[in-house]
C-alpha positions in Angstrom: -43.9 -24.6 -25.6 -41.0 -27.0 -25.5 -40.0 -26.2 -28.6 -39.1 -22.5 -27.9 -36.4 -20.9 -26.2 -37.6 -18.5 -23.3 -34.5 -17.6 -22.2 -33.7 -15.2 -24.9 -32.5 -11.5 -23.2 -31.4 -10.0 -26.4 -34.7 -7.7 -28.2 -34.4 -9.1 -31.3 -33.9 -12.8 -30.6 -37.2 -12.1 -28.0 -38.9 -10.9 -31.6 -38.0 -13.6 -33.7 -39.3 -16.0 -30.8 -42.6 -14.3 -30.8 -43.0 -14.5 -34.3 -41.7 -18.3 -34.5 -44.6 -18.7 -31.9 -47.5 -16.7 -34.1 -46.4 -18.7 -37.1 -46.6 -21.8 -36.2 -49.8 -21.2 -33.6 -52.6 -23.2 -34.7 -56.3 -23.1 -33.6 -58.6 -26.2 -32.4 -58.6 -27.9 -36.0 -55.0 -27.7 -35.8 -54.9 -25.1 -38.7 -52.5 -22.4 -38.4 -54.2 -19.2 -37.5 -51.4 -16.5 -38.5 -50.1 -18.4 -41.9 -50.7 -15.3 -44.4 -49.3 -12.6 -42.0 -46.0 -10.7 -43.0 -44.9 -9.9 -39.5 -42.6 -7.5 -40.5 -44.8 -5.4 -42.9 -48.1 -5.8 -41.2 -49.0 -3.3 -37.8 -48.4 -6.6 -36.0 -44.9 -6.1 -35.8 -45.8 -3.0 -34.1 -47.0 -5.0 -31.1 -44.3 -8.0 -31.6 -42.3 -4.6 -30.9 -43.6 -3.8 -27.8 -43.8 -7.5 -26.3 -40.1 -7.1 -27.3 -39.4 -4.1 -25.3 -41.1 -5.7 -22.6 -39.9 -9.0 -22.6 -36.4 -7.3 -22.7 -37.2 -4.5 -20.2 -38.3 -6.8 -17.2 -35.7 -9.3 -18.3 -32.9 -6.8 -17.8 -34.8 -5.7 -14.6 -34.1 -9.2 -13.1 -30.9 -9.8 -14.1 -30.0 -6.2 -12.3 -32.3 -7.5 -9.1 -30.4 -10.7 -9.1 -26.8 -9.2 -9.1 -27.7 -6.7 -6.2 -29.2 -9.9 -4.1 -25.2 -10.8 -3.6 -22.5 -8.9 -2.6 -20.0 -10.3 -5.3 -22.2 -8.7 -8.2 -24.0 -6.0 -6.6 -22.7 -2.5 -8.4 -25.5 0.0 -6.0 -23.7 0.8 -2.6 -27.4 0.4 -0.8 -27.6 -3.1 -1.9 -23.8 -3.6 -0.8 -24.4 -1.9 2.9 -27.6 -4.3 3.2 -25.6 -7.8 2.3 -22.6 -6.5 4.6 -24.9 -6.2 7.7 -26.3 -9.4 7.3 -22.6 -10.2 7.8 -22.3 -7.7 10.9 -20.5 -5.5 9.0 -20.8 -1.5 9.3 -18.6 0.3 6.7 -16.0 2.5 7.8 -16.9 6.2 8.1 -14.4 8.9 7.0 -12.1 9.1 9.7 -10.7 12.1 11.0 -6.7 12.8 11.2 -5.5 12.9 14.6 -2.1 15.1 16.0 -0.8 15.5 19.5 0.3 18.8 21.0 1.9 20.0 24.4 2.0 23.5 25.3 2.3 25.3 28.6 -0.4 28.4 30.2 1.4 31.0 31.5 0.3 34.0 33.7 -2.7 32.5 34.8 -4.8 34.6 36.7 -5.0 33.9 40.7 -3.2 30.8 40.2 -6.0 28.4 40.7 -4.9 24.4 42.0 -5.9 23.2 39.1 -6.2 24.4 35.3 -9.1 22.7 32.9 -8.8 22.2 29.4 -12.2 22.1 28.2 -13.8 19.5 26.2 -14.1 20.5 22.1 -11.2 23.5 22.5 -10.6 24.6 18.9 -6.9 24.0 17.7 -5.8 25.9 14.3 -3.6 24.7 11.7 -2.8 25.4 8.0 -2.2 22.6 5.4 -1.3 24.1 2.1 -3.0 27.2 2.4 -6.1 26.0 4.3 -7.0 26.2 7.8 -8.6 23.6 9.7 -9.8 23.2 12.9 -8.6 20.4 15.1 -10.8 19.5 18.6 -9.8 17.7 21.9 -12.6 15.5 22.3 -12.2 14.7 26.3 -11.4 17.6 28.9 -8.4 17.4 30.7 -7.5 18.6 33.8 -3.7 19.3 35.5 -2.3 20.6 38.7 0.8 23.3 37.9 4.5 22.9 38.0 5.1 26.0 39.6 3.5 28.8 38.1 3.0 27.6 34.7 0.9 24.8 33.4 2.1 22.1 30.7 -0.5 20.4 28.9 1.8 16.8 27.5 0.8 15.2 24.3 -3.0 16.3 24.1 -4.6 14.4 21.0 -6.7 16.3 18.7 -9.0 15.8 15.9 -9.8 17.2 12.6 -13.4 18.2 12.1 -16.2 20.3 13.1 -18.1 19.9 16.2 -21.9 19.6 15.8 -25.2 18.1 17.7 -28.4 16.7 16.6 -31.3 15.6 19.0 -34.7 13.7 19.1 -37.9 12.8 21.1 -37.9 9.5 21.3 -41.6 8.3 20.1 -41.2 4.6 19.9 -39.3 2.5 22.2 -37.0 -0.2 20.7 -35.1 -0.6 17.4 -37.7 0.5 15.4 -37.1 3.8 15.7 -34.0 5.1 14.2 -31.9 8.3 14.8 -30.5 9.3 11.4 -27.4 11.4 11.5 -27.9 14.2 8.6 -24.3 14.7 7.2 -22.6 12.7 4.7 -19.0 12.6 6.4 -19.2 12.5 9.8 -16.5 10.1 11.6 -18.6 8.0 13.6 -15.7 6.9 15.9 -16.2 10.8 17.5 -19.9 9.7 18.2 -21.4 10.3 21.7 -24.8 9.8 22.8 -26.3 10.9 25.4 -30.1 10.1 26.4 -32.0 12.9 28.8 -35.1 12.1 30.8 -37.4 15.1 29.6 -37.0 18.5 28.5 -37.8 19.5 32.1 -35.6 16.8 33.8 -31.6 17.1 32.5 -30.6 14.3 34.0 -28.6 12.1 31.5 -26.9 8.6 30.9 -24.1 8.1 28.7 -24.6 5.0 25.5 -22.0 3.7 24.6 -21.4 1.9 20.8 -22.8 -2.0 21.1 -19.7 -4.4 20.2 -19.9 -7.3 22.1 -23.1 -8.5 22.0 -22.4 -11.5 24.7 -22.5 -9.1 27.5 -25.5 -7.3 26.6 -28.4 -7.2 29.1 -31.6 -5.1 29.6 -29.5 -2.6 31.5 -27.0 -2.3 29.2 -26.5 1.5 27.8 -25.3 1.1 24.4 -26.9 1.9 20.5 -26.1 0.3 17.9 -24.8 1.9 14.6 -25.7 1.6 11.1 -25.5 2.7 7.6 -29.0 3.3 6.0 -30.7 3.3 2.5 -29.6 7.1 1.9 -26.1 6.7 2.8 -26.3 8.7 5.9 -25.6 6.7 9.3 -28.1 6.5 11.6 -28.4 4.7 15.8 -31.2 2.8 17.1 -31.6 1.3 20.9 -32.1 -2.6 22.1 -35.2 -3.7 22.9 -35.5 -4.0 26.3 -33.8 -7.4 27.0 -31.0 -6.8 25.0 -30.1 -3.1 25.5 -31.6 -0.6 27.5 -34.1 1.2 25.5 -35.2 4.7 26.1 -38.9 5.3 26.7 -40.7 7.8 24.8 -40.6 11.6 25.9 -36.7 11.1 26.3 -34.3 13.2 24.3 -31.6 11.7 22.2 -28.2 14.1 21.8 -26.0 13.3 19.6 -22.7 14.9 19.3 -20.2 14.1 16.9 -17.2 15.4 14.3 -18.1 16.0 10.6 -14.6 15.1 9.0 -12.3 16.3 5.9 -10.9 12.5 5.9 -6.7 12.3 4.6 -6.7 16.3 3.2 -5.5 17.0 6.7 -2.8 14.3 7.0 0.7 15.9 7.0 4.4 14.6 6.9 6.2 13.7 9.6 9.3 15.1 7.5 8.1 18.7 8.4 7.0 20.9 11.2 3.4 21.2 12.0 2.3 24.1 14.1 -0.9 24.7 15.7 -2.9 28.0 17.0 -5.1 27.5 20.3 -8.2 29.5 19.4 -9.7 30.4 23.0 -8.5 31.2 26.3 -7.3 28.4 28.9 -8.1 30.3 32.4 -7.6 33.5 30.6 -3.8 32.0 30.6 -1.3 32.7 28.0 -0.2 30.3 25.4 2.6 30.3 22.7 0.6 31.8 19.4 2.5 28.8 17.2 2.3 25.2 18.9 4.7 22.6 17.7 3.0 19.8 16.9 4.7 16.2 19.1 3.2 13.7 16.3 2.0 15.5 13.2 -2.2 14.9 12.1 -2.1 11.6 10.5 -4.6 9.0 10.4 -7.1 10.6 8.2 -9.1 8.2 5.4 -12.0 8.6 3.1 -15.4 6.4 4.2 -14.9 2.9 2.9 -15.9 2.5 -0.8 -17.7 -0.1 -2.5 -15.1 -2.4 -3.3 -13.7 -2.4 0.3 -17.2 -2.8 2.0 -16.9 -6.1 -0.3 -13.6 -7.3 0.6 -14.1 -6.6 4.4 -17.4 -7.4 5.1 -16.6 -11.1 4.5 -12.7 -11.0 6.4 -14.9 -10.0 9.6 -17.7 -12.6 9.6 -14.6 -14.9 9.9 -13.0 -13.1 12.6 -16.3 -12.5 14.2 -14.7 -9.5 16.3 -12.5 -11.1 17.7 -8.3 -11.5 17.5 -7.3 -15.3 18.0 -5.8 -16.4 15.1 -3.8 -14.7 13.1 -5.7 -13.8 10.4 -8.3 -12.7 13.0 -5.4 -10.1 13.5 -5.1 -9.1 10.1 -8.7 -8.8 9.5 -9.5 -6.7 12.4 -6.4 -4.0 11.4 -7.4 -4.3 7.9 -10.8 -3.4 9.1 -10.5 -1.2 11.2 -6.9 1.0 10.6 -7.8 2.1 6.9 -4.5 3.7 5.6 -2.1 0.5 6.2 -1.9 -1.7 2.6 -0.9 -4.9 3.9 -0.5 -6.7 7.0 1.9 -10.0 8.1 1.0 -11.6 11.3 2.6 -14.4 12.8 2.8 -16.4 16.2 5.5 -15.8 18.8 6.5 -19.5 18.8 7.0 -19.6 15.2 9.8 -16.5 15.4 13.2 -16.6 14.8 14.3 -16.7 18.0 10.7 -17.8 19.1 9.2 -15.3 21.5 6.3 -17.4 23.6 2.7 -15.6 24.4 3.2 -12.9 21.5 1.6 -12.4 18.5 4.0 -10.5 15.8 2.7 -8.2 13.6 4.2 -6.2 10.6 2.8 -3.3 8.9 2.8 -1.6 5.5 1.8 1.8 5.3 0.8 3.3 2.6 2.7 6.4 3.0 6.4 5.7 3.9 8.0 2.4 5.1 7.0 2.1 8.5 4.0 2.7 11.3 4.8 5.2 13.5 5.1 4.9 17.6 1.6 6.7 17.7 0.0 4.7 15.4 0.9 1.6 16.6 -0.3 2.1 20.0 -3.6 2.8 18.7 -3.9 0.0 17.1 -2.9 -1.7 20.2 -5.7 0.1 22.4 -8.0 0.9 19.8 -8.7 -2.3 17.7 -6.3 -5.0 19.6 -6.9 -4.2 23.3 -10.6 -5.5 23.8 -10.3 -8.2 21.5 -7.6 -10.4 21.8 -7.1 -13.4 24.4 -5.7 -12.0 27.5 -2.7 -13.7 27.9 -1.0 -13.1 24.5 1.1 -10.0 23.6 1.1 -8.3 20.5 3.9 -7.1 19.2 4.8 -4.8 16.1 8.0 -5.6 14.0 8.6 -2.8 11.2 8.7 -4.5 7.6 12.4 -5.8 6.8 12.6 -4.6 2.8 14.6 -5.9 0.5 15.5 -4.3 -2.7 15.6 -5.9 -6.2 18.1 -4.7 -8.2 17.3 -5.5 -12.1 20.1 -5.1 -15.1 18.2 -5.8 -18.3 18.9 -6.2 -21.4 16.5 -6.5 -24.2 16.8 -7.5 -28.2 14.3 -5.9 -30.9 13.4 -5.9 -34.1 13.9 -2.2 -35.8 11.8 -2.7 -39.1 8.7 -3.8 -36.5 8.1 -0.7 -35.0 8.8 3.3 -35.0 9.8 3.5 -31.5 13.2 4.6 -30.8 15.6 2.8 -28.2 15.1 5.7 -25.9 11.1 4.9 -26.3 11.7 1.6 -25.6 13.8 1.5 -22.7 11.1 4.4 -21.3 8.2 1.9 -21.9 10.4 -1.6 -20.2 11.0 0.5 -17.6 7.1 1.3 -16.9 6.5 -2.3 -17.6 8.9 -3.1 -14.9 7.8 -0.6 -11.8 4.1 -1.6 -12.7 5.0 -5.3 -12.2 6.5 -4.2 -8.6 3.7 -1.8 -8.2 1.1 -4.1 -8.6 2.5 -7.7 -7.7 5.2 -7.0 -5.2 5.6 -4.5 -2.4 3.5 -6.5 -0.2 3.6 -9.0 2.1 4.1 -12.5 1.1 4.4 -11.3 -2.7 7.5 -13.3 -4.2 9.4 -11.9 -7.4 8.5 -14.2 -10.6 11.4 -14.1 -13.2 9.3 -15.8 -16.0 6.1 -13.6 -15.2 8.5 -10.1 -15.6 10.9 -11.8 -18.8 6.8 -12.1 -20.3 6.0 -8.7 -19.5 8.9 -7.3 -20.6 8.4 -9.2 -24.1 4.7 -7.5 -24.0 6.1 -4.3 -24.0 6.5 -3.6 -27.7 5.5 -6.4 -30.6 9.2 -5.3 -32.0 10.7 -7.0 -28.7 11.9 -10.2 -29.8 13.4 -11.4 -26.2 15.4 -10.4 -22.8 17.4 -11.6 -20.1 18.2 -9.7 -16.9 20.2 -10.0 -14.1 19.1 -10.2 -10.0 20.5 -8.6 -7.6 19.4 -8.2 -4.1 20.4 -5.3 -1.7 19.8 -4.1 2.1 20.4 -1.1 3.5 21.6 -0.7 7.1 21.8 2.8 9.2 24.4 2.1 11.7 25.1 4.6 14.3 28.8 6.4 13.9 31.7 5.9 16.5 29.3 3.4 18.3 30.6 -0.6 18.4 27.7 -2.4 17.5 26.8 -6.0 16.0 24.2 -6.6 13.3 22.6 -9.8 11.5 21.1 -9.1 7.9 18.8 -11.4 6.5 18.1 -11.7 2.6 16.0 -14.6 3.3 17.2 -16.4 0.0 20.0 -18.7 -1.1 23.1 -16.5 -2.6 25.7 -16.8 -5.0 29.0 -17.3 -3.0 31.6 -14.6 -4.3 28.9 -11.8 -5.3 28.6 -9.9 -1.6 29.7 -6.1 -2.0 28.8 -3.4 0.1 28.8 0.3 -0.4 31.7 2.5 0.7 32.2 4.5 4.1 33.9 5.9 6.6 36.5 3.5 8.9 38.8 4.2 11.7 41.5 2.2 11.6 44.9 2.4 13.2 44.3 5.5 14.1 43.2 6.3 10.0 39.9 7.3 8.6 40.1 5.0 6.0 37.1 4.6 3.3 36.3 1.2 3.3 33.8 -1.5 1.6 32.9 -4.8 3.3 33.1 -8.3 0.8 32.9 -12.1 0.8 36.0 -13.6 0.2 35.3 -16.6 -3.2 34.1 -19.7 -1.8 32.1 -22.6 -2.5 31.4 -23.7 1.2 27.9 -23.0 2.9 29.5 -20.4 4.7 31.5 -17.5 3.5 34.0 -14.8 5.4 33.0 -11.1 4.9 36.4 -8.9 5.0 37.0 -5.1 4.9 38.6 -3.9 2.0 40.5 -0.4 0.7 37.9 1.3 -1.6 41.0 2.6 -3.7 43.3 0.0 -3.7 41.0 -3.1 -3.3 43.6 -4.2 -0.1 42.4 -6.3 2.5 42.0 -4.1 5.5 40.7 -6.3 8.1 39.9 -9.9 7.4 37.0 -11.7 9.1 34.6 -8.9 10.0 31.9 -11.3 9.5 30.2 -14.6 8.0 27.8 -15.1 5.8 25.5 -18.3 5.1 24.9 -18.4 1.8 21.8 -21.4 2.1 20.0 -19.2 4.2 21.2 -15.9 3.4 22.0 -14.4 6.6 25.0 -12.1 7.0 26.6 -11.9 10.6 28.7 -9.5 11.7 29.4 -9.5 15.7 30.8 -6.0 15.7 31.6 -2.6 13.3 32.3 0.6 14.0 31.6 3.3 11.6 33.1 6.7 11.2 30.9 8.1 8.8 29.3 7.8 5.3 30.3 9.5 2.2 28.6 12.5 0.1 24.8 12.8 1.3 24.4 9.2 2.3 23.0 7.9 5.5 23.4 4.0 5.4 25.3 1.6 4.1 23.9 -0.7 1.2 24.9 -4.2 0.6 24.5 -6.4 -2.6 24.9 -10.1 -3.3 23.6 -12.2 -6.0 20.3 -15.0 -5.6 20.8 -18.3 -6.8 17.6 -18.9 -8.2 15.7 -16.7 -10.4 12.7 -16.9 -8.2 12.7 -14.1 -5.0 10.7 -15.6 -2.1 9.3 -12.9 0.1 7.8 -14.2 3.9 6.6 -12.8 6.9 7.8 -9.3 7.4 9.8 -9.3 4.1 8.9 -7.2 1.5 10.4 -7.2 -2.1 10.5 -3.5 -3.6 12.6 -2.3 -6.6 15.9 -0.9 -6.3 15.7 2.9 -6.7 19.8 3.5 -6.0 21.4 6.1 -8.4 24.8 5.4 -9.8 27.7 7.2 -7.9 31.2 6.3 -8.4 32.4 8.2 -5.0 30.7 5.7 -3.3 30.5 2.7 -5.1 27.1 3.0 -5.7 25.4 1.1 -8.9 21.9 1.9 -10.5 19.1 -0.1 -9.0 17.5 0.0 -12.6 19.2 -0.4 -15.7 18.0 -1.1 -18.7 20.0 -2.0 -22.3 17.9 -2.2 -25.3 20.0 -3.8 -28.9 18.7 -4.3 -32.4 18.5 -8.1 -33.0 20.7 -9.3 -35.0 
C-alpha cells in the first residue's frame, strides 16, 4: 500500500489509483489476479466508477466538514455562530433606528398632577413614501408647567411591538426559549418570568454580561443565536443564575426591526405623528423631530461575525486598553467604519485620566452629540476602569490634492484621452476608497504611480503632484485664534489659502492668507490683496514647516465669497509619502475650480501621447 497515493481528491486520479491497485494485485502465489482485464472496456470499470464517485464524494464531504470546524474557512453561517460562541461571541441582531422627539399636551382634561406617557406609544413617520412606526420603550412620567405638558427629548424606536411566552418544563439551560422572527433587535428584549397562570406576580431578567457577579439569585438569561438563525434565551442553573422552576411563564417582549431603511439625514426635517391619545390631551398633528432616526443596521453578516468574534475574546468585555476600546465600539456600534483610540497622556497637550477616541462614520464626517453619548452609556459606561474618562475628538481630515499627468502609447489601445483620463480617475478614487479614508491609512506614492500605470496597457508612465489642504469654518466678525495641523513636513514657500472676506481699515477687503519664501524651520504667514497680490497685513501667523503646524493667534473674518462656507488652505509635502495618525484621516480632494475665489481642482488629470 506504500506504493500508492491515497490522497488523491480529484475522480479521475481516484480511478486510475484503483485500477493501478487491481493491476498490479496479486494472489498468494504472487501471480497477478487482474492481468488480462481491460478496465476500461470491461463492466469493471463500471464499479471502478462508483468507488470513484465515492471515494470523491466522502472525500469532498471532509474537506467541507474540515473548513466549517474553523472560523477562518467556514462558508455556513451555523457553523460561524457555533465557533464565535465558543469565543463568547453573540452576533449583532438588526438594530433598530432611534430618534428623539419633544412635544407638549395641551387641553388636558381635569388637569391631573401628573401626565403619563405610556410605555410602547406608537410614533408615525414617513421615509420616502413609507410609514413606519416608532415606539417609546420605557413610560415616562411629568408634572405640568402650567397648564400644558412638555414631553423633552423622548427616544423612540423603529419596529413593531410583539410578545411571545412559554411554560417552563425543565429547569436550567437546557431548555431554550426560541424567539420566532428573523429580525428582531435583541437590544429591545425584556423578560419577564410569572409564577403561574393563576399567580401574576413577576420578576424582571435582565441580559447576563458580566459573569463575575453572577450568583444563584441572580435574575438574568442569557442570549444566543441558534442552528436556525433565529435567537433564542435560556436561564442559569441554579448556582449561576436564577433558574425558573417549571409551571412558570416566560414573556418575552421585544421589537421586530426594518434595520438602516429608517435612518434619515440630519440635513432635513423629520416629522412625527403621535398615534393615540396622551390623557385625552392634544398634541401638535406634525412633531419635529430634536435628533432625526439614526442608528439603524442590518444583523451582523458572516464576514463580521468573523472579524469580531475574535477582537472580543481579546477584549474579554472589557475597556482597558485601547484596543479594548476599539473593539468593544466596533462590536457593538455597527454603523461607524473605523475607530482611533489613544491615551490621555500621549495627547498633544496630554490630558491625564482620559481615554481619546475618534470616530468615522460611515455616513458623513462626524458622530453626532447623540450618538456619542450612547456609546458612552451604552457600550463604554459599565465597562471601562472607573477612574478614566473617555473622551470623543471628531476626525481631523486632511485632503489630498492630486495633479496628474500621464504619457501613453496611441497605437496600443482604442481608448480615447477622454476614456483614459475617465478610467485614471476611477483608478485613483478606488485607491482612496479602499486604502485610505481610514484611520492610520498613509498615502503610498509608488503604490498609486503603479495603479495608475495598471490602468490601460497603452499607459507607458506618470508623475503627479501632492498637495495637501484643510479646511477651516471660522465664525464671521468674531476674533478668534486657530492652530492647523497637516501632520507632515512641508515645502517652505507653497502655503496658499482660499480667498474671503477682511475688514481692514475700516475696508471689506478680499483677502488670501500665504507664507512668505523661506528656508528656515519656521515660516511667517501674511495677508495678501487677492487682486493685486499686496501685502495687507504681515505676520498674521507662523508656520513650522518640520512639523506642519500652522499658528495663527488671532483672525477675524468678514465673510466668504460665492456659496462658500470655510476657508481652505494648501501647501506642498516634502516627501512623496502622506502619513496619517491618530485622528487624521487622508481623503481625496473633491474642490471644484473657481477663479472668484481662488479655488483649484482637487483632481486633475492630464493624459499626453508619448513621444
Amino acid at each position: 500500500m506504500s506504493n500508492y497515493r491515497i490522497t488523491e481528491l480529484d475522480f479521475d486520479n481516484i480511478k486510475t489509483n484503483l485500477k493501478r491497485f487491481l493491476s498490479n494485485y496479486r494472489d498468494g502465489n504472487n501471480d497477478l489476479v487482474f492481468s488480462d482485464y481491460d478496465f476500461d472496456a470491461s463492466g469493471l470499470s463500471v464499479l471502478l466508477d462508483l468507488l470513484a464517485y465515492n471515494t470523491h464524494y466522502n472525500a469532498y464531504l471532509a474537506n467541507m466538514v474540515a473548513n466549517e470546524m474553523f472560523l477562518d474557512s467556514a462558508v455556513k453561517r451555523q457553523s460561524t455562530v457555533s465557533l464565535a460562541k465558543h469565543l463568547g461571541y453573540t452576533p449583532l441582531s438588526v438594530r433598530s433606528a432611534k430618534a428623539k422627539i419633544s412635544f407638549t399636551v395641551k387641553n388636558v382634561p381635569n388637569s391631573p398632577g401628573s401626565l403619563t406617557l405610556g410605555r410602547y406609544t406608537p410614533f408615525t413617520t414617513e421615509i420616502n413614501g413609507q410609514s413606519y412606526t416608532f415606539l417609546n420603550l420605557n413610560s415616562i412620567i411629568i408634572k405640568p408647567e402650567g397648564q400644558e405638558y412638555v414631553f423633552n427629548d423622548v427616544e423612540i424606536v423603529e419596529g413593531e411591538y410583539l410578545t411571545y411566552s412559554y411554560r417552563v418544563e425543565l429547569s436550567g439551560p437546557s431548555q431554550k426559549y426560541s424567539i420566532p422572527n428573523k429580525n428582531v433587535d435583541t437590544s429591545t428584549i425584556k423578560v419577564t418570568v410569572r409564577n403561574s397562570l393563576q399567580d401574576t406576580t413577576t420578576a424582571t431578567f435582565t441580559l447576563a454580561t458580566d459573569f463575575a457577579a453572577l450568583n444563584s439569585q441572580s435574575q438574568v438569561y442569557f442570549l444566543q443565536e441558534n442552528a436556525s438563525g433565529f435567537y433564542e434565551i435560556y436561564f442559569g442553573s441554579g448556582s449561576i443564575g436564577k433558574s425558573p422552576v417549571p409551571g412558570n411563564i416566560v414573556l418575552i417582549e421585544y421589537l421586530i426591526s426594518n434595520g438602516p431603511i429608517c435612518n434619515v439625514s440630519s440635513n432635513i426635517d423629520q416629522y412625527f405623528t403621535l398615534g393615540s391619545s396622551v390623557g385625552g390631551g392634544v398634541v401638535d398633528t406634525a412633531i419635529l423631530a430634536s435628533s432625526n432616526s439614526t442608528g439603524g443596521e442590518f444583523e451582523d453578516s458572516i464576514e463580521e461575525i468573523k472579524f469580531k468574534a475574535p477582537r472580543f475574546l481579546s477584549s474579554y468585555n472589557r475597556a482597558v486598553t485601547a484596543d479594548d476600546y476599539k473593539s468593544l465600539i466596533e462590536t457593538n456600534y455597527p454603523l461607524v467604519e473605523s475607530v482611533s483610540v489613544w491615551g490621555g497622556e500621549t495627547n498633544d497637550p496630554p490630558k491625564y485620566g482620559k481615554v481619546m477616541i475618534s470616530l468615522k462614520p460611515y455616513l458623513g464626517y462626524t458622530i453626532n452629540t447623540e450618538t456619542k453619548s450612547r456609546i458612552e452609556n451604552d457600550i463604554l459606561s459599565n465597562r471601562k476602569m472607573l477612574t478614566t474618562i473617555p473622551e470623543f475628538v471628531d476626525p481631523d481630515y486632511l485632503y489630498v490634492s492630486i495633479n496628474c499627468t500621464a504619457k501613453f502609447n496611441p497605437n496600443g489601445t482604442n481608448r480615447t484621452t477622454t476614456d483614459l483620463q475617465n478610467g485614471i480617475t476611477g483608478t485613483i478614487q478606488k485607491y482612496f476608497a479602499l486604502d485610505l479614508q481610514k484611520f492610520n491609512k498613509s498615502f503610498i506614492y509608488s503604490k498609486l504611480s503603479n495603479l495608475i500605470d495598471k490602468t490601460d496597457t497603452s499607459i507607458v508612465g506618470n508623475s503627479s503632484v501632492i498637495t495637501l489642504q484643510k479646511r477651516i469654518t471660522i465664525p464671521t466678525n468674531i476674533q478668534t485664534g486657530y492652530s492647523i495641523k497637516f501632520a507632515n513636513s512641508l515645502t517652505s514657500g507653497t502655503l496658499k489659502s482660499t480667498a474671503f472676506e477682511y475688514l481692514y481699515n475700516g475696508s471689506i477687503l478680499t483677502v488670501y492668507m500665504q507664507d512668505d519664501l523661506t528656508k528656515s524651520s519656521d515660516g511667517v504667514v501674511s495677508l495678501y490683496d487677492f487682486y493685486t497680490n499686496a501685502v495687507i497685513y504681515q505676520n498674521i501667523g507662523n508656520i513650522n514647516y518640520k512639523t506642519g503646524l500652522l499658528t495663527i493667534p488671532k483672525i477675524n473674518v468678514f465673510g466668504y465669497l460665492q456659496n462658500a462656507t470655510d476657508i481652505r488652505i494648501s501647501s506642498k509635502p516634502t516627501e512623496f509619502d502622506i502619513n496619517s495618525s491618530r485622528d487624521t484621516i487622508l481623503i481625496l480632494d473633491d474642490t471644484k475650480v473657481d477663479s472668484l475665489s481662488g479655488r483649484n481642482s482637487g483632481l486633475t488629470i492630464l493624459v499626453l501621447e508619448s513621444i
